[in-house]
N, C-alpha and C positions, 0 to 999 in steps of 0.2 A: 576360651574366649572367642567369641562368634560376632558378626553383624553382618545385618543386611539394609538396604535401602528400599522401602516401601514406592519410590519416585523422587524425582530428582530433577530439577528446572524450574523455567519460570511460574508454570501453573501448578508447582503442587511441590514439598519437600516436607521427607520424612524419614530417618534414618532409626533401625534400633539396635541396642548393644547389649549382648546378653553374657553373663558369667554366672556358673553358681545358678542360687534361686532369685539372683537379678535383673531386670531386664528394663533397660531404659529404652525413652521414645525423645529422639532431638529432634524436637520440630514438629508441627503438626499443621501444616501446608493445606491439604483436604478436608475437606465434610467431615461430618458424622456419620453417613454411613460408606461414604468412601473409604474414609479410616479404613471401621470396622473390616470391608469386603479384603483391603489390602492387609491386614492383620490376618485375616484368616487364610490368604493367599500365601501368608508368612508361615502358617502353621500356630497360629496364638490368636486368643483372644484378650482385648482391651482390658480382660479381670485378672489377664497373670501380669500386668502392668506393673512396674514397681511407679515410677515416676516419669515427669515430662520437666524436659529442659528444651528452654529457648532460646536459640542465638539470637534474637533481633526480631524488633514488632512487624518488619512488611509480611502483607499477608499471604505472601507464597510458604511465608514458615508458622503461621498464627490460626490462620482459617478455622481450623479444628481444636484448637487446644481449650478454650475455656465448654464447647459443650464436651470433649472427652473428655477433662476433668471432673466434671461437676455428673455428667455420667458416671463416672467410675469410678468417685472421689479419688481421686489423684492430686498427690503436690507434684506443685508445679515449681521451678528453678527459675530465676532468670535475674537479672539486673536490674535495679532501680529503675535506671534511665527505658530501659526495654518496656518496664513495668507503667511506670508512667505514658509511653506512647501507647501500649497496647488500651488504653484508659478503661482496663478490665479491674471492677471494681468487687468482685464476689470470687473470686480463686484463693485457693490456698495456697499463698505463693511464700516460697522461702526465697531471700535474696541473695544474688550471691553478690561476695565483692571481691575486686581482683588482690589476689596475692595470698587468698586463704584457697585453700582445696576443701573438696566435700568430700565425707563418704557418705554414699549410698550403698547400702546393703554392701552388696562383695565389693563394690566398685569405687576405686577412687578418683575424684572429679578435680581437675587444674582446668579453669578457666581462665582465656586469655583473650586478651582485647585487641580487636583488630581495627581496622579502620574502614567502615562503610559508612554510608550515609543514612545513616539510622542516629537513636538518642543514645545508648549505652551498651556497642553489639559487641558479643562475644562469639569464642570458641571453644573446642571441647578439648582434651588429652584425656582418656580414660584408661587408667593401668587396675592390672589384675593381679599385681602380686609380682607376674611375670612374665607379661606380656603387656605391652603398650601399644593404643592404638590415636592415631588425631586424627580428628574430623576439622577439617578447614574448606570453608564454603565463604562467598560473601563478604570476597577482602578485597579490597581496592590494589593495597601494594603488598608487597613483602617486608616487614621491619625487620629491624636485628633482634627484636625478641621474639618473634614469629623464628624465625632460623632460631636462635637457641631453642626455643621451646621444641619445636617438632622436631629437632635431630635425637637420634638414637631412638629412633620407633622399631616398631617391627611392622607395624602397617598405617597405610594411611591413603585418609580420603578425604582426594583433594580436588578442589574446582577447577578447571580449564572451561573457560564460560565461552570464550570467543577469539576467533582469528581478527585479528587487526585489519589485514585488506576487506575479510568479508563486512566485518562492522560501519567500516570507512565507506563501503558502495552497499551497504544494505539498504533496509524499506524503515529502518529508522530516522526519526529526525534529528538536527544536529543537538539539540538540547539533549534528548536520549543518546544519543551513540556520546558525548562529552561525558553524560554523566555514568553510561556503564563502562567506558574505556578511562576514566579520570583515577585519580588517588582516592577517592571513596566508593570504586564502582567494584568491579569484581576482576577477575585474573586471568590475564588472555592464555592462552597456553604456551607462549611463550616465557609469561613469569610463573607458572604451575612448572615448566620444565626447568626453567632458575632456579627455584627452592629446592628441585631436587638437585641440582646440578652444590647446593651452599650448603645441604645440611651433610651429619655423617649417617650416612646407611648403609651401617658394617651389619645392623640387624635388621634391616629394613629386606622383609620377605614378599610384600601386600601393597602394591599400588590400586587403587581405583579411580576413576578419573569422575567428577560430581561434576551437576550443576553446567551440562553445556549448553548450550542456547541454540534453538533451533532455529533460530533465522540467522544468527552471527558465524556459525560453527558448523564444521561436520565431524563424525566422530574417527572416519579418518585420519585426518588434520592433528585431531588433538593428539589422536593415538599415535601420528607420525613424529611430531614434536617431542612426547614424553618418550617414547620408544628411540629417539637419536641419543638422548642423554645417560638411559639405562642399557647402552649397548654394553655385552659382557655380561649381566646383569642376571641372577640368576632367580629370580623373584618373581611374580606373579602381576600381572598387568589387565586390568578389568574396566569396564564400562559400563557405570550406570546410567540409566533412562529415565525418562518422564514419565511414558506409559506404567510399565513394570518393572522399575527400579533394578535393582542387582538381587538375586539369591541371597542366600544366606553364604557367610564368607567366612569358615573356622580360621583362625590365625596362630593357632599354638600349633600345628604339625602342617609342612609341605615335606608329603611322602615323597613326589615328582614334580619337583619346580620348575614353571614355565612359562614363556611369557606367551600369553592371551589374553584374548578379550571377550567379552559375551555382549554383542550389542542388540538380541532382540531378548531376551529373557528378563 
């Protein structure tokens, strides 16, 4: 089981997850031929595509999904509520609802509901049989079922969007900086290092830190924050980008565990 990030922030999000002859696309944040160019920068084309799932209609995660799909016929996943924001009225959409799991091809799909400021947004857990990974982006706080859910991963990719002081003196206005520091906004890196500090990660080999904001954040910062809580910690510690997202990230074998980062790849 593998993933990588195509881009990752406010102009653009796109993660895929591949097992088996599976390969999923969360999000589709970019163009049409933006996609494409970062797909083939992945090593794949939009026709080995199994399907597209979407956390939530803003269009840092939408932009691309209904011309990739109807390109490449592709079903699309997503939420009523998502569904109806996106007022995308020609996609093959299968709906999901919380508390049932999908399978897709090798992969099995637990969506979980977080809390942003959207109509119906969700997140991902995607397990392989034998290996579990969670994508969480795009959450205002931490619940108790966020903790339940994501403990016992083996990897995970998780947002740290912003530092508090930098948000508080940024070139935001108070309306924005309320609404991305609020309970519907997204996850400073001090609550991204909370959740790692609440869940159990006795198999947890795979940090990757999503979704920082380039006027609130440095990647620094985040990595200095997640990296206080994983001290001892024998696992892998990564940075994805806006530009050129993360590599490709295998999660069943660490031959030589260690914490790192990649922050221009």
């Amino acid at each position: 089981m593998r993933y990588c990030s195509l881009g990752s922030g406010s102009r653009g999000n796109a993660t895929l997850i591949e097992y088996g002859r599976t390969r999923l696309l969360v999000d589709c944040g970019f163009g049409l031929r933006a996609t494409e160019k970062r797909l083939a920068a992945a090593g794949l084309s939009a026709h080995q595509l199994t399907a597209i799932l979407v956390t939530h209609e803003h269009s840092d995660h939408i932009k691309g999904v209904g011309p990739l799909a109807r390109r490449y016929r592709l079903p699309v996943y997503m939420t009523a509520g998502t569904y109806l924001g996106m007022g995308e009225t020609e996609l093959p959409v299968e709906l999901i609802r919380f508390g049932q799991e999908l399978v897709i091809g090798d992969i099995r799909v637990t969506p979980v509901p977080v809390p942003h400021d959207a109509r119906e947004p969700c997140q991902f857990i995607f397990d392989s049989g034998s290996h579990r990974l969670g994508v969480l982006t795009d959450t205002g706080m931490i619940t108790p079922l966020i903790t339940e859910m994501y403990s016992g991963l083996d990897a995970l990719f998780l947002e740290a969007n912003y530092d508090p002081l930098m948000l508080a003196n940024g070139p935001y206005p108070p309306f924005l900086r309320a609404r991305v520091g609020g309970q519907l906004g997204h996850l400073s890196n001090q609550q991204a290092a909370g959740l790692l500090e609440a869940i159990d990660m006795s198999a947890l080999k795979h940090v990757a830190i999503a979704h920082i904001s380039e006027k609130n954040n440095r990647p620094e910062l985040a990595l200095g924050e997640l990296s206080r809580v994983l001290d001892g910690w024998d696992g892998e510690l990564r940075l994805a980008v806006q530009n050129h997202g993360l590599p490709w990230q295998d999660i069943t074998g660490y031959t030589q565990p260690h914490l790192a980062h990649i922050g221009s790849q």
